[in-house]
C-alpha positions in Angstrom: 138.4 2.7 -276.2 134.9 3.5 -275.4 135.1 6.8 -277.1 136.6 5.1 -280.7 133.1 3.0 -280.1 130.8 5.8 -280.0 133.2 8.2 -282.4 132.8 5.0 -284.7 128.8 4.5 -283.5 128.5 8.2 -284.7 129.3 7.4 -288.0 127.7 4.3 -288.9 124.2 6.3 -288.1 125.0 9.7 -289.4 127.1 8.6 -293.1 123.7 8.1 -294.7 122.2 10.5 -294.2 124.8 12.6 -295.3 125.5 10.2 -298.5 121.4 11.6 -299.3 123.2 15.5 -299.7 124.9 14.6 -302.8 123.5 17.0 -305.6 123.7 16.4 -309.8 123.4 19.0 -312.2 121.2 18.7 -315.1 121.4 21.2 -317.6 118.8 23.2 -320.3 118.5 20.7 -323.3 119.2 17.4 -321.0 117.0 14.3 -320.2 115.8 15.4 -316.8 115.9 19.1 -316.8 113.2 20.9 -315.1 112.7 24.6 -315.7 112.2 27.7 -317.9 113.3 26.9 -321.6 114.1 28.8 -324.7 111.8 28.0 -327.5 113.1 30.5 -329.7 114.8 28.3 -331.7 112.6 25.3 -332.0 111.1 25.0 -335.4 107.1 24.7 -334.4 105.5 25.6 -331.2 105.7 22.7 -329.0 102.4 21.4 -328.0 101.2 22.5 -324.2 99.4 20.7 -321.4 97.1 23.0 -321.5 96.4 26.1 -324.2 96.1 29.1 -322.0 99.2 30.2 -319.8 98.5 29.9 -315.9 98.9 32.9 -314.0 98.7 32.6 -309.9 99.0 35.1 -307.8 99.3 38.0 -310.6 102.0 40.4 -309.6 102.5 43.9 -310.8 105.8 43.4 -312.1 104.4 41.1 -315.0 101.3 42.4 -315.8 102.1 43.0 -319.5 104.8 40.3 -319.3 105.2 37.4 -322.1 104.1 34.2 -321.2 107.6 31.5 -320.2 107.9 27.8 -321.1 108.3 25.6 -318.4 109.2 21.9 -318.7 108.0 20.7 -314.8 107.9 17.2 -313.4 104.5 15.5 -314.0 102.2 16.9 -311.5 103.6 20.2 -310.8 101.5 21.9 -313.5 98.1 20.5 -311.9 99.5 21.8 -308.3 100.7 25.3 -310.4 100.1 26.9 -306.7 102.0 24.6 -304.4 105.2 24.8 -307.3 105.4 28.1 -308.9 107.7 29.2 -306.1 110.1 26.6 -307.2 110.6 28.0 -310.3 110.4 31.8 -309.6 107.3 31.7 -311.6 104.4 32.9 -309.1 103.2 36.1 -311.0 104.0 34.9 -314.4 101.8 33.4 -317.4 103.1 30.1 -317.8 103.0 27.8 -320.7 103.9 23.8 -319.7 105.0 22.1 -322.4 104.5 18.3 -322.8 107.2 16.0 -321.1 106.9 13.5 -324.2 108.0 16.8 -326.8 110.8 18.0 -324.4 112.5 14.7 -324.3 112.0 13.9 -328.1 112.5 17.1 -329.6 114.0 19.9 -328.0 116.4 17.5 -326.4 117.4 16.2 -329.8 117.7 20.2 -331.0 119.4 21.4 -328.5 122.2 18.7 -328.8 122.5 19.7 -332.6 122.5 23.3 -331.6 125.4 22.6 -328.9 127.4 20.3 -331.6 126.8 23.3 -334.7 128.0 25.8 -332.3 131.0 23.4 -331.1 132.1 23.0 -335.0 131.8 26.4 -335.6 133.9 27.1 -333.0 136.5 24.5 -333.7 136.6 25.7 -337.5 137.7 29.5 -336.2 140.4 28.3 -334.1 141.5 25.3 -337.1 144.5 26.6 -339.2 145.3 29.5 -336.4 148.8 29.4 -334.9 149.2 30.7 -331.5 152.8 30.3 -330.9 154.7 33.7 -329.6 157.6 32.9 -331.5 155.6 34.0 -335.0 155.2 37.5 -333.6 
């Protein structure tokens, strides 16, 4: 009986800070998202947090490289060298872009890019018959 009490003991204490491991995925063009984003499609340039890229730690590899687009949690971009690693941005020029324009417009794009692409896809596949039998 004594070993059912501390089996049970065991996982009283231990369950939360296992419940703590659980991980959600946020994707490119979500609420929430944190990371390197495509701006090739957005209409204007979005406005930055600050006008020249930051570089730390310049590495050969990206000397002549072209500046990314990050969208980082509030803070990260004034503590560039405690982050960068995070983001596998170290040696790179790095444009932030405002938290207020991600959420409001490239949020909003994205979705309409993601539901063009979806029709377009549905309108290819509408009208085609994919039963054996015809062939």
């Amino acid at each position: 009986m004594s070993r059912l009490l501390i089996a049970g003991m065991f996982v009283v204490v231990w369950a939360p800070a296992f419940a703590g491991d659980v991980a959600v995925s946020v994707r490119v063009g979500e609420p929430g998202f944190f990371g390197q984003i495509d701006i090739g499609h957005v209409p204007t340039p979005p406005p930055l947090v600050y006008a020249r890229p930051v570089v730390i730690e310049p590495a050969p590899a990206y000397v002549n490289a072209p500046p990314i687009y990050l969208h980082v949690p509030p803070g990260h971009e004034k503590h560039w060298r405690k982050h960068c690693h995070e983001y596998n941005a170290c040696g790179r020029p790095v444009y932030f872009v405002r938290d207020d324009w991600y959420n409001k417009e490239y949020v909003r794009q994205h979705r309409h890019e993601q539901e063009r692409d979806h029709d377009r896809h549905d309108e290819h596949h509408h009208g085609h018959d994919h039963d054996d039998r015809d062939h």
